[in-house]
Backbone as a chain_set.jsonl record, in Angstrom:
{"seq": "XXXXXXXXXXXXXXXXXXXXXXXXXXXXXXXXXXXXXXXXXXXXXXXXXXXXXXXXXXXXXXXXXXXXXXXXXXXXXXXXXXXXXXXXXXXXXXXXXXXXXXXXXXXXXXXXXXXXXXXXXXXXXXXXXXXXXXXXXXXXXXXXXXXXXXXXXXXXXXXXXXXXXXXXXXXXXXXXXXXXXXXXXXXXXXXXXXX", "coords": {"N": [[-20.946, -8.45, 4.489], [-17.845, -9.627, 4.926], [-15.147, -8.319, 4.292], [-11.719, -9.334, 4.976], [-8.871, -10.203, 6.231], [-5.916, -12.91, 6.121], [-2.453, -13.633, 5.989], [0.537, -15.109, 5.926], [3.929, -15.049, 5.323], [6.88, -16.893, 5.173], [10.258, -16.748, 4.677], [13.983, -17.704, 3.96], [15.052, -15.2, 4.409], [13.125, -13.697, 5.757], [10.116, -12.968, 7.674], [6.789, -12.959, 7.712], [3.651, -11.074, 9.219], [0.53, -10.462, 8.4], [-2.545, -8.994, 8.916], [-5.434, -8.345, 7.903], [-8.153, -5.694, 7.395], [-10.345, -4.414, 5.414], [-13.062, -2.967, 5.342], [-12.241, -0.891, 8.235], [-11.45, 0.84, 10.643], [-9.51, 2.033, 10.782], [-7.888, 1.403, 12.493], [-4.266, 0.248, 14.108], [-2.01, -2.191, 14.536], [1.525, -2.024, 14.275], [4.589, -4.09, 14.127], [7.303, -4.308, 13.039], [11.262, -4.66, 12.124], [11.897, -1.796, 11.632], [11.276, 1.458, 12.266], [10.921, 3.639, 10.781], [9.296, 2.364, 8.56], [7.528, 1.084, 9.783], [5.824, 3.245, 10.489], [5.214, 4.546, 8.36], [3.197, 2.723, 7.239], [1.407, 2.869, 9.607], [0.575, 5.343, 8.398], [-1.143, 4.523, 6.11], [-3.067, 2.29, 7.284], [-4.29, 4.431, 8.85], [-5.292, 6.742, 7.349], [-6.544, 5.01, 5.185], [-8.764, 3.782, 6.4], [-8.268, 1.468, 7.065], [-8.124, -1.275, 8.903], [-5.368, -3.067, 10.607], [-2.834, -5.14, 10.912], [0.301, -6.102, 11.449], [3.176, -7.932, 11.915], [6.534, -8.256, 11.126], [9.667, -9.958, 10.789], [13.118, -9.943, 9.786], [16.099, -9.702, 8.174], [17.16, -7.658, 8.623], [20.47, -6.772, 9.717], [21.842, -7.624, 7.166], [20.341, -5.423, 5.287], [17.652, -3.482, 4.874], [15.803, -4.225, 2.734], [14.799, -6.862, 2.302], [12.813, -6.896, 4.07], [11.532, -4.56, 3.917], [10.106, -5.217, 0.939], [9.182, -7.257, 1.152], [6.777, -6.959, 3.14], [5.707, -5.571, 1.332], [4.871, -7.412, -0.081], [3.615, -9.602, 0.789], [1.433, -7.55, 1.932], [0.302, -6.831, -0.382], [-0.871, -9.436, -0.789], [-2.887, -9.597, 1.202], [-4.843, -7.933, 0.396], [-5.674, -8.293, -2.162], [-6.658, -10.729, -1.418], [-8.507, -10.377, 0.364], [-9.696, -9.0, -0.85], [-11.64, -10.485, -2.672], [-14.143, -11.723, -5.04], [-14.731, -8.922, -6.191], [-16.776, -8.038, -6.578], [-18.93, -5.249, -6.921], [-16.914, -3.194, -6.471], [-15.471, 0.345, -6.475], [-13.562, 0.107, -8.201], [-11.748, 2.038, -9.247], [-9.959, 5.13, -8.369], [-8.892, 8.155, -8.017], [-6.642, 10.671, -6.026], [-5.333, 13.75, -4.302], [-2.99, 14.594, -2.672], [-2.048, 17.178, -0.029], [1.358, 17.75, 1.821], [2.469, 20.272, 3.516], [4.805, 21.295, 1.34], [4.738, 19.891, -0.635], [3.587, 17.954, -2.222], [1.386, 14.619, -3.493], [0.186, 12.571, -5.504], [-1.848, 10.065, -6.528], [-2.755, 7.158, -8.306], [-5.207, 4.948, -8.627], [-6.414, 1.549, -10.058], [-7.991, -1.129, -9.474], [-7.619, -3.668, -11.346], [-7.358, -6.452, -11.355], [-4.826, -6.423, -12.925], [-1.492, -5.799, -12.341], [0.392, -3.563, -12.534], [3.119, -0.781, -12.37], [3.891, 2.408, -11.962], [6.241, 5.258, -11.194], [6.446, 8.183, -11.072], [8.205, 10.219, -9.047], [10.844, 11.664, -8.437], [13.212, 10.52, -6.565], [16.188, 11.085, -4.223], [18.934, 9.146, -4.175], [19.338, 8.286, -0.783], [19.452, 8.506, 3.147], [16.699, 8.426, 4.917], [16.767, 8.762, 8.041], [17.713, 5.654, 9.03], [16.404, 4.876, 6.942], [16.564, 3.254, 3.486], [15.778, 5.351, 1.003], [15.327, 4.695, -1.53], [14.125, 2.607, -1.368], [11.392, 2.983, -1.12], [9.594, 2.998, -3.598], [10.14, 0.508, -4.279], [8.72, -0.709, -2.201], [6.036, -0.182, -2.951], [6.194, -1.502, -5.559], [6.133, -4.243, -5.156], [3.929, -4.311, -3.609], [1.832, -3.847, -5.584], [2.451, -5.796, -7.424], [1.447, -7.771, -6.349], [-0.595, -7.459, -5.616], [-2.388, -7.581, -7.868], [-3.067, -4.83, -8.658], [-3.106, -1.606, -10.603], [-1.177, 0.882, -10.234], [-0.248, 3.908, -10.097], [1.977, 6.577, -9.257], [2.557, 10.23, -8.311], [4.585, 13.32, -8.17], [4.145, 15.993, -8.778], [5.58, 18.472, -7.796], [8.014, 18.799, -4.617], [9.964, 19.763, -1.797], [10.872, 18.676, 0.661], [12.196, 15.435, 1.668], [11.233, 13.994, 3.712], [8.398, 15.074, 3.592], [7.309, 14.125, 0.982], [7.346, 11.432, 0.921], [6.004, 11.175, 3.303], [3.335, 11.767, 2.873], [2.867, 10.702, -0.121], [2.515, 7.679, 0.708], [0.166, 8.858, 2.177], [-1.546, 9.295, 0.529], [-1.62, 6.74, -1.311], [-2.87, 5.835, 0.149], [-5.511, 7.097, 0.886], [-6.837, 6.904, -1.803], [-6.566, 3.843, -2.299], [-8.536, 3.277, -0.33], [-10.743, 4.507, -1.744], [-11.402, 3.316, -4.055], [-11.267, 0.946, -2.947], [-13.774, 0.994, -1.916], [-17.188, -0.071, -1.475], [-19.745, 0.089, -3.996], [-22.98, 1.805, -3.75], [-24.559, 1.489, -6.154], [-24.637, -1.041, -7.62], [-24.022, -4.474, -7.608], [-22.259, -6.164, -9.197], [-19.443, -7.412, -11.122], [-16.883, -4.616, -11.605], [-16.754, -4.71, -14.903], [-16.513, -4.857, -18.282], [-15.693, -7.479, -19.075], [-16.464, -9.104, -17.362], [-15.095, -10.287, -14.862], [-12.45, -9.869, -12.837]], "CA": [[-19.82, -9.082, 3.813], [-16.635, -9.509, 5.897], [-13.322, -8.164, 3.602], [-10.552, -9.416, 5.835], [-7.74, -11.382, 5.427], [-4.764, -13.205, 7.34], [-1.457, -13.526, 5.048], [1.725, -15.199, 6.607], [4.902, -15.439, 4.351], [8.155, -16.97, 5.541], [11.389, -17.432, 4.251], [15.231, -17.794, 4.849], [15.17, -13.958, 4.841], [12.191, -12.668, 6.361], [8.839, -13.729, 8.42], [6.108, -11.595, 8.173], [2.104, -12.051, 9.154], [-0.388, -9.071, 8.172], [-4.041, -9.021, 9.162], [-6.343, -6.995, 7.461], [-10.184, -5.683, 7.854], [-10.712, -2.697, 4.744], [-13.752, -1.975, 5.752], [-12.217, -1.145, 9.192], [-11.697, 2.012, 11.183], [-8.324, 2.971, 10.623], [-6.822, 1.011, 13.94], [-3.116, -0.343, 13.338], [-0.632, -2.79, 15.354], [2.997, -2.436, 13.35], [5.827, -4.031, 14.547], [8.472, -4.148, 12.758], [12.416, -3.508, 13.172], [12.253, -0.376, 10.928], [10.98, 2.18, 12.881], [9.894, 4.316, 9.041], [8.232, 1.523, 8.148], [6.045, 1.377, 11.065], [5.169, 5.567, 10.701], [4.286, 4.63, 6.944], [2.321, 1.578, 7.426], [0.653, 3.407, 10.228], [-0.122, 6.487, 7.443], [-1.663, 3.817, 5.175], [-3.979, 2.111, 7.802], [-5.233, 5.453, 9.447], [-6.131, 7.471, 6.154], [-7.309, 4.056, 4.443], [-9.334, 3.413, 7.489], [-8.219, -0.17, 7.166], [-7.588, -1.898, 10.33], [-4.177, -3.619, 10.03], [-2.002, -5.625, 11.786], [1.423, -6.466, 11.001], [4.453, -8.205, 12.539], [7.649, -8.654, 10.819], [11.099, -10.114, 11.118], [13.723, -9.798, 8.824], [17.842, -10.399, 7.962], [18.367, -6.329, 8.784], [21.517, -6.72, 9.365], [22.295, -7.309, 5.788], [20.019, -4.289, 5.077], [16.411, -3.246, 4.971], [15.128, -4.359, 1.78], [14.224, -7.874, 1.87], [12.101, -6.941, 5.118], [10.186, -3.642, 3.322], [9.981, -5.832, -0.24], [8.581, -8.456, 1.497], [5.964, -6.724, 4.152], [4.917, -5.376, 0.253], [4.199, -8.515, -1.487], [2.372, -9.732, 1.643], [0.558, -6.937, 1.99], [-0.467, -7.102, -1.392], [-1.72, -10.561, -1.051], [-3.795, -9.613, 1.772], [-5.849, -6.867, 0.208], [-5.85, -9.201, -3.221], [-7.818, -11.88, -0.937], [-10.332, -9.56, 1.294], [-11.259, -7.919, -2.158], [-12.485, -11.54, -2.91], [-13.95, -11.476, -6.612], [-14.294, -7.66, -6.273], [-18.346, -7.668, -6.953], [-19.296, -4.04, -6.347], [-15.986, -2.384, -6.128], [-15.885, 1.315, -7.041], [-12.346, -0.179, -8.801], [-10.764, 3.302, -9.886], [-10.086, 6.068, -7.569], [-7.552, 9.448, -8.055], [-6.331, 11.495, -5.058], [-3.795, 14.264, -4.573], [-2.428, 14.798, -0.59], [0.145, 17.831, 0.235], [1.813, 17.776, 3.116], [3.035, 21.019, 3.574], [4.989, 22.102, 0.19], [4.804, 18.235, -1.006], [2.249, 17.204, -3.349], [1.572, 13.422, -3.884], [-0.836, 12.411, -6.322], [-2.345, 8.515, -6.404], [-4.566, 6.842, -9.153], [-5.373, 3.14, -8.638], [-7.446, 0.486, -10.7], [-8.405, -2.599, -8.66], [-8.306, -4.544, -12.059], [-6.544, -7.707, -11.978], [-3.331, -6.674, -13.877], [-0.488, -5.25, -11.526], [0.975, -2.208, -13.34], [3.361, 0.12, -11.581], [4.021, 3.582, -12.486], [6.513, 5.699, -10.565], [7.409, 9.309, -11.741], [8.426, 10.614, -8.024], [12.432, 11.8, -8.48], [13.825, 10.438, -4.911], [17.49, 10.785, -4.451], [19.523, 7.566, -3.261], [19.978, 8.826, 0.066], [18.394, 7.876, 3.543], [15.323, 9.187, 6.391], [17.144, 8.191, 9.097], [18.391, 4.439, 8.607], [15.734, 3.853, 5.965], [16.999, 4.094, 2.363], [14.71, 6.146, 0.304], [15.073, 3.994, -2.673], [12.638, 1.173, -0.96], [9.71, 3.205, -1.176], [9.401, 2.417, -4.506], [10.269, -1.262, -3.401], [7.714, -1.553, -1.456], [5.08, 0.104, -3.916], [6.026, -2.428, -6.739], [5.64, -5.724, -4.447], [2.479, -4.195, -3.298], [1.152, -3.775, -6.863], [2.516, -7.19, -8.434], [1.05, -9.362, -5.749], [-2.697, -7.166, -5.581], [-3.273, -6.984, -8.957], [-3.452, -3.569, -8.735], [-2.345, -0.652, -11.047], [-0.828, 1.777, -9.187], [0.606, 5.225, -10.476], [2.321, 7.736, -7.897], [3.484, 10.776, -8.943], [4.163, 14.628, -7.694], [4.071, 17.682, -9.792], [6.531, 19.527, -7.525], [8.144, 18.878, -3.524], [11.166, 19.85, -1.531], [11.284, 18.131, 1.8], [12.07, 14.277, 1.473], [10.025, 13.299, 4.299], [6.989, 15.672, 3.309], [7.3, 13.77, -0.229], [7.47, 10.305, 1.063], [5.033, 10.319, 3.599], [2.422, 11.939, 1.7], [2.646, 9.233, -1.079], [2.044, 6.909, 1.812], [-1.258, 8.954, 2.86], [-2.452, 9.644, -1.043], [-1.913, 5.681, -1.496], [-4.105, 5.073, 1.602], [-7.154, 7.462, 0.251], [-6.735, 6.53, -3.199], [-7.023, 2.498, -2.405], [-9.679, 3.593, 0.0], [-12.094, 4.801, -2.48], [-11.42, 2.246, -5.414], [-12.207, -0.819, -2.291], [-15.443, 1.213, -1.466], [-18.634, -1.063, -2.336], [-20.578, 0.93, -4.692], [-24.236, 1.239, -3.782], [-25.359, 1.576, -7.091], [-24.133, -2.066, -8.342], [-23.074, -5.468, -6.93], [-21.715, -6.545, -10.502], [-17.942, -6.971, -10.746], [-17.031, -3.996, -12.696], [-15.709, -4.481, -15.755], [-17.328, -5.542, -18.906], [-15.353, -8.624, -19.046], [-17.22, -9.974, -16.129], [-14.17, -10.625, -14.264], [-11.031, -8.609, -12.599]], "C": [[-18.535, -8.718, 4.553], [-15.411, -9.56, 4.781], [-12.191, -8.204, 4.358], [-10.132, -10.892, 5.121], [-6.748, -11.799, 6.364], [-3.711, -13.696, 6.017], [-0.444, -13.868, 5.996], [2.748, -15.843, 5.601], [6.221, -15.937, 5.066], [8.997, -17.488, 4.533], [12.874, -17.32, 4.463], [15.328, -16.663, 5.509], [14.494, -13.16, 5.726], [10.823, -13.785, 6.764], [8.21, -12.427, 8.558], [4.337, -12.122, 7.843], [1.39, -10.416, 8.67], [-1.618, -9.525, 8.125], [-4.685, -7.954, 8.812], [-7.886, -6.752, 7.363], [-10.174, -4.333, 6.576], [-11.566, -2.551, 4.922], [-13.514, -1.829, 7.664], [-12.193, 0.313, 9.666], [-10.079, 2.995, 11.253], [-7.245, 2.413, 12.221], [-5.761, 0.23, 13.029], [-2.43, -1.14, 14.495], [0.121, -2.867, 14.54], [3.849, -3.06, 13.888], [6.589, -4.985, 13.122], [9.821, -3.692, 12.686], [12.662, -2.434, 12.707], [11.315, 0.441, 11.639], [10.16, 3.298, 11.689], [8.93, 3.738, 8.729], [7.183, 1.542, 8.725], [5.4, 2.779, 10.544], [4.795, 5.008, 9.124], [3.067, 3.786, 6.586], [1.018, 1.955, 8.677], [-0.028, 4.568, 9.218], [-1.376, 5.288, 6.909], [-3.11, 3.123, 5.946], [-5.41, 3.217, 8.002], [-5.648, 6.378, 8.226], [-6.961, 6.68, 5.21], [-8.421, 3.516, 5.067], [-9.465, 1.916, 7.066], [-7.67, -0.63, 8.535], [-6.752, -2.71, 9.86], [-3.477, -4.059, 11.199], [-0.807, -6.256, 11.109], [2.592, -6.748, 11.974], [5.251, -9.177, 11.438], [9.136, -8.824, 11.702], [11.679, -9.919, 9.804], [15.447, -9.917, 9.569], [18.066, -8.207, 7.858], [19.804, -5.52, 9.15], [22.572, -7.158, 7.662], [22.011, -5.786, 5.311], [18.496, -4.406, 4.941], [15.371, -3.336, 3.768], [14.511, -5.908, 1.66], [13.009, -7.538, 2.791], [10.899, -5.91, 4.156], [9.552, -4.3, 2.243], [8.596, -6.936, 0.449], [7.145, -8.155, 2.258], [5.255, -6.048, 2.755], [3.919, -6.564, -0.362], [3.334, -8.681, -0.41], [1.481, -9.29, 2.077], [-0.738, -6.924, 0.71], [-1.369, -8.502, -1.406], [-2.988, -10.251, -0.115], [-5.372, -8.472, 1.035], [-6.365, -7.83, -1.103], [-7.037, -10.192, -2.325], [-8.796, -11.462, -0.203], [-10.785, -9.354, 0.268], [-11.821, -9.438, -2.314], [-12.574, -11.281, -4.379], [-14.461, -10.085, -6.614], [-15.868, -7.175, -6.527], [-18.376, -6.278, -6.162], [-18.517, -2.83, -5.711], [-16.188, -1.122, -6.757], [-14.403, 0.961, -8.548], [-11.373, 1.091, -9.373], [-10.953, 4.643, -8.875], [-8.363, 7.334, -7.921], [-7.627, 10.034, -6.686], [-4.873, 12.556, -5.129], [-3.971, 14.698, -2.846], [-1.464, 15.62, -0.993], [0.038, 17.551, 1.49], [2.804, 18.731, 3.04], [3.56, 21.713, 2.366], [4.671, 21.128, -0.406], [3.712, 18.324, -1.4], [2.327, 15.649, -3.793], [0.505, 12.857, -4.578], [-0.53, 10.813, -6.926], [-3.572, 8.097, -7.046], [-3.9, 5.209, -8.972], [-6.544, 2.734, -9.337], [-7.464, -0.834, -10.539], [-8.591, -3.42, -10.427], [-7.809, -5.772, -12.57], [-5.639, -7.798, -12.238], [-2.415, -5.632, -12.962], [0.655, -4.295, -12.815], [1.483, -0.578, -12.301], [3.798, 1.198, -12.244], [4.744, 4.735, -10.958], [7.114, 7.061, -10.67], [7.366, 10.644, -10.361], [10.284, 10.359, -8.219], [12.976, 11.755, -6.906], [15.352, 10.121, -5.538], [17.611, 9.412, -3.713], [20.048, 7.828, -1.94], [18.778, 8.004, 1.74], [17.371, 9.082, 4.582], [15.568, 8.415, 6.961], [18.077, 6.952, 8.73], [18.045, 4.209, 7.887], [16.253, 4.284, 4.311], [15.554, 4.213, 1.46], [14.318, 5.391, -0.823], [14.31, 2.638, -2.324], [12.096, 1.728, -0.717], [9.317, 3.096, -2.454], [8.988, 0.578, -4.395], [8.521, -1.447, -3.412], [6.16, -1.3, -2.137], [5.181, -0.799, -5.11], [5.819, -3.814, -6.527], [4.418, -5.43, -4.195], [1.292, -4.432, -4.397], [1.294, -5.283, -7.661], [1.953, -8.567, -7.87], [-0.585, -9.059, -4.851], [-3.149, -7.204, -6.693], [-3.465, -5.668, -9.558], [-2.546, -2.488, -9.494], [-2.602, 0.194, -10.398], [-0.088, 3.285, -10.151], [1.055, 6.339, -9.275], [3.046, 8.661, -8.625], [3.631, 12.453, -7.978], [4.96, 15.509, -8.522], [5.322, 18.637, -8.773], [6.776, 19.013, -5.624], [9.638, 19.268, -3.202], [11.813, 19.242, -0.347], [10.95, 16.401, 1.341], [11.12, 13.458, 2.285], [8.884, 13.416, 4.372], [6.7, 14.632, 2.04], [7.082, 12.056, 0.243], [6.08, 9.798, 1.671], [3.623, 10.746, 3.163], [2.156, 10.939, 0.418], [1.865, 8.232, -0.319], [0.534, 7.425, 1.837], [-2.268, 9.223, 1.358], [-2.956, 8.244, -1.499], [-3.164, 5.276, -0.827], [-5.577, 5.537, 0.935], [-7.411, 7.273, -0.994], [-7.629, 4.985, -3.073], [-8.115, 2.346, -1.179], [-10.64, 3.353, -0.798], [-12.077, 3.672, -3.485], [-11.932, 0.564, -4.229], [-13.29, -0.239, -2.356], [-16.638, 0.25, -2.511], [-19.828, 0.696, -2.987], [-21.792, 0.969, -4.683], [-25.103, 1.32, -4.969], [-25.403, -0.358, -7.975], [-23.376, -3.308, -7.509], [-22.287, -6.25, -8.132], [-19.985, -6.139, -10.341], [-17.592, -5.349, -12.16], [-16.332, -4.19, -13.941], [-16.394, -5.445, -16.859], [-16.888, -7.272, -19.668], [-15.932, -9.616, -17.79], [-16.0, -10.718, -14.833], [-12.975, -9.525, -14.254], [-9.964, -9.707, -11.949]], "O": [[-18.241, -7.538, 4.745], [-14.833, -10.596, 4.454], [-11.571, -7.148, 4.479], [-10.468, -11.802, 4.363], [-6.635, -11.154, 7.406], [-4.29, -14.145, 5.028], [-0.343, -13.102, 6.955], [2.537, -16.947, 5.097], [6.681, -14.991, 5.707], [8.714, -18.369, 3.721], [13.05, -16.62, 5.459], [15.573, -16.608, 6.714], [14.955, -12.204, 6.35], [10.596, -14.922, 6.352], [8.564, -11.369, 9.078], [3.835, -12.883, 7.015], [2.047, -9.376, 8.719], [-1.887, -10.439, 7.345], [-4.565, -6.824, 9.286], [-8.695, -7.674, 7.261], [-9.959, -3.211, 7.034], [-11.598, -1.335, 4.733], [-14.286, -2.417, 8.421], [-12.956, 1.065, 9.059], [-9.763, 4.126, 11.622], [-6.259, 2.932, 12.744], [-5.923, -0.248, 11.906], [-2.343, -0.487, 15.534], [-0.159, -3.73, 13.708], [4.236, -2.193, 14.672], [6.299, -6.03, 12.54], [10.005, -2.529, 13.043], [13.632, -1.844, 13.183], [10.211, -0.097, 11.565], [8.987, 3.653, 11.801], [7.815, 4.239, 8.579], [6.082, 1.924, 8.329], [4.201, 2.896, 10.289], [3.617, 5.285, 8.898], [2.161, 4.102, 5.815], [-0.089, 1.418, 8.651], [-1.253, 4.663, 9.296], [-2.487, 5.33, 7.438], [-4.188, 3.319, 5.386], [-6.602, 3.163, 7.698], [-6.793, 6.774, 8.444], [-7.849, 7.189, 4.527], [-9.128, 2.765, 4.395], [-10.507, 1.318, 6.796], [-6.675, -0.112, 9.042], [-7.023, -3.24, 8.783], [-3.499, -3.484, 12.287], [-1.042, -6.975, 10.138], [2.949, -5.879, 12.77], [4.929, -10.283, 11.003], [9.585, -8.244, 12.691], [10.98, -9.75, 8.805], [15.869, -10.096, 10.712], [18.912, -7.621, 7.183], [20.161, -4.351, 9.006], [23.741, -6.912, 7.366], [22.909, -5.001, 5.007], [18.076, -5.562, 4.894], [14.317, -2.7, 3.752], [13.653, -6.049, 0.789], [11.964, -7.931, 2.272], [9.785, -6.282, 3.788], [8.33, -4.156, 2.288], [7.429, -7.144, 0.119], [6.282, -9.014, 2.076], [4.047, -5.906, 2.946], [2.791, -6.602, -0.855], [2.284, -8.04, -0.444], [0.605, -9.968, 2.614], [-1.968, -6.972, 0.743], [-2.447, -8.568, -1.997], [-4.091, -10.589, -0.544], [-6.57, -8.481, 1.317], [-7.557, -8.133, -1.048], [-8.206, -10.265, -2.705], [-9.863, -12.066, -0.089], [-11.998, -9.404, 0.065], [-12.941, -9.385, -1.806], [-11.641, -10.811, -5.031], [-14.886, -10.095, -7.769], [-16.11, -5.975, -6.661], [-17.951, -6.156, -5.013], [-18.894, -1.94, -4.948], [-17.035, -1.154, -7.65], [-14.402, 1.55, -9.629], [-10.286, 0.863, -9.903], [-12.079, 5.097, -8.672], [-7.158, 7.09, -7.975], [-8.714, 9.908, -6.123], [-3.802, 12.349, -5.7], [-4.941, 15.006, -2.154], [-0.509, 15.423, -1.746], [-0.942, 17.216, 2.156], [3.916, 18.412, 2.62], [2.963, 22.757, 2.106], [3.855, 21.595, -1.201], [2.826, 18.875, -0.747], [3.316, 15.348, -4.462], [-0.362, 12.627, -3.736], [0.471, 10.397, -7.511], [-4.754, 8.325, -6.79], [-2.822, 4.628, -9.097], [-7.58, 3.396, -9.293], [-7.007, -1.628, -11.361], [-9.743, -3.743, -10.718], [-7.776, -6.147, -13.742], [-5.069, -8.878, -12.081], [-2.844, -4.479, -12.985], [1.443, -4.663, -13.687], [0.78, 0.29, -11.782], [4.187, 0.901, -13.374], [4.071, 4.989, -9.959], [8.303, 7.154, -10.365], [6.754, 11.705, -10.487], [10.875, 9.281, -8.165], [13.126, 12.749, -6.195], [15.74, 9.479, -6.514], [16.826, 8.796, -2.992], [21.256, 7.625, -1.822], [17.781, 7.294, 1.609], [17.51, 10.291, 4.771], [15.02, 7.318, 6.856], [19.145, 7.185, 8.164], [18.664, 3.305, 7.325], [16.318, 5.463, 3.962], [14.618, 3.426, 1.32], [13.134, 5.355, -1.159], [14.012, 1.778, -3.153], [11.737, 1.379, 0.408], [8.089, 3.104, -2.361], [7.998, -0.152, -4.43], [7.628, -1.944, -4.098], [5.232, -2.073, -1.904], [4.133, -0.875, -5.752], [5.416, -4.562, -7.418], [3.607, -6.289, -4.54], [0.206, -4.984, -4.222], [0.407, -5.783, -8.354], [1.898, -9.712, -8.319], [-1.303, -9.698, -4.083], [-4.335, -6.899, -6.816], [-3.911, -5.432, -10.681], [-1.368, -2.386, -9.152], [-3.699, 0.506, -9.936], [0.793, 2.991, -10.958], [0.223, 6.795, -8.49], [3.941, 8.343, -9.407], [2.76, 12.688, -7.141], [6.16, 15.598, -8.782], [5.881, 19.559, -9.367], [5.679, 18.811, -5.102], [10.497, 19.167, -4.077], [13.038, 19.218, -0.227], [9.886, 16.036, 0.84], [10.405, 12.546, 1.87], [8.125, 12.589, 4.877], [5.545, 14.219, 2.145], [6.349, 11.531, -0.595], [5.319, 8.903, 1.303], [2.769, 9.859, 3.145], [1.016, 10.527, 0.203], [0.709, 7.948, -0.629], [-0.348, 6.61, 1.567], [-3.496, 9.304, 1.309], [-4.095, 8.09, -1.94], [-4.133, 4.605, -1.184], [-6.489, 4.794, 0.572], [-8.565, 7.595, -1.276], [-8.779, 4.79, -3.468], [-8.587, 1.215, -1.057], [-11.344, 2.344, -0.776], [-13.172, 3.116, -3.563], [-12.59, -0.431, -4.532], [-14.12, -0.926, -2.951], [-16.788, 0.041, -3.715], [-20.308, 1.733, -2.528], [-22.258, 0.233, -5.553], [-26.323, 1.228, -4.826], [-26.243, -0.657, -8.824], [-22.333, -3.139, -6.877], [-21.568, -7.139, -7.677], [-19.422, -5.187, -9.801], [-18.056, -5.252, -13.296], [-15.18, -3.758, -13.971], [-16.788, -6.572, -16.558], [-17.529, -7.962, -20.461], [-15.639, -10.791, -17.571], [-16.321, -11.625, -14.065], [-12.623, -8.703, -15.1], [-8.836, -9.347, -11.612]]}, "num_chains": 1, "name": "protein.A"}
């Protein structure tokens, strides 16, 4: 069974294509003009061992949110259309990632209904050019256009970029395990017969 996908969104603001393989090996092509973005989108491939490809444009001279917002929703659509109708998903997976003092802790449920949950205290400030307050962003486009409930949270960190990109690599092994095909069952799970 081949879970891949091709996703291309344009509009006045932004152009962006994403190719995806989840059962893949963790290879990535990013480009995009955020240079963060890339290093997080690279976390997400290589710990999700999804093979990924992504090229965006975007209106970054206004600022860097229609471009991250947007490389969300489309991402989300792509993983939404490899899962297909989801027969034999493990659909629920927890993880917790530190990175160093940073703790990031990631529960997902592949089940149809896009539900975000964000209790990670980031100041309004930036990592580098990128502002901190679109990693949320880009976690609530991801979630409203997979279906997917998402929760991110961490019990305790002090470095902003230990805290950030840890989320990033907790997301990745989290929505790892919840795609994994379950060899016990090809049945979609869920006693509604549908996700």
């Amino acid at each position: 069974m081949d879970r891949c996908s091709q996703i291309t969104r344009k509009t006045s603001e932004t152009e962006i294509e994403v190719s995806l393989v989840i059962d893949g090996s963790g290879q990535s092509e990013i480009q995009t003009p955020i240079p963060f973005l890339d290093h997080m989108l690279a976390q997400l491939s290589r710990h999700g061992y999804f093979d990924l490809q992504v090229k965006a444009q975007g209106d970054i001279e206004i600022d860097f949110h229609h471009t991250v917002e947007d490389v969300g929703i489309t991402l989300g659509q792509a993983f939404d259309k490899a899962l297909g109708d989801k027969k034999g998903i493990r659909r629920f997976a927890s993880t917790s990632v530190p990175l160093n003092e940073a703790l990031a802790e990631c529960v997902v449920d592949i089940s149809g209904r896009s539900f975000f949950v964000f209790n990670i205290d980031l100041p309004k400030t930036k990592l580098g050019q990128f502002d901190v307050e679109l990693v949320p962003e880009f976690f609530q486009a991801f979630s409203a256009n997979s279906g997917i409930t998402l929760h991110l949270n961490s019990p305790y960190w002090s470095n902003l970029h230990h805290i950030v990109e840890a989320s990033f690599k907790a997301f990745a092994r989290a929505l790892d395990q919840a795609c994994a095909l379950d060899p016990r069952s090809n049945a979609i799970p869920s006693t509604k017969g549908k996700l």
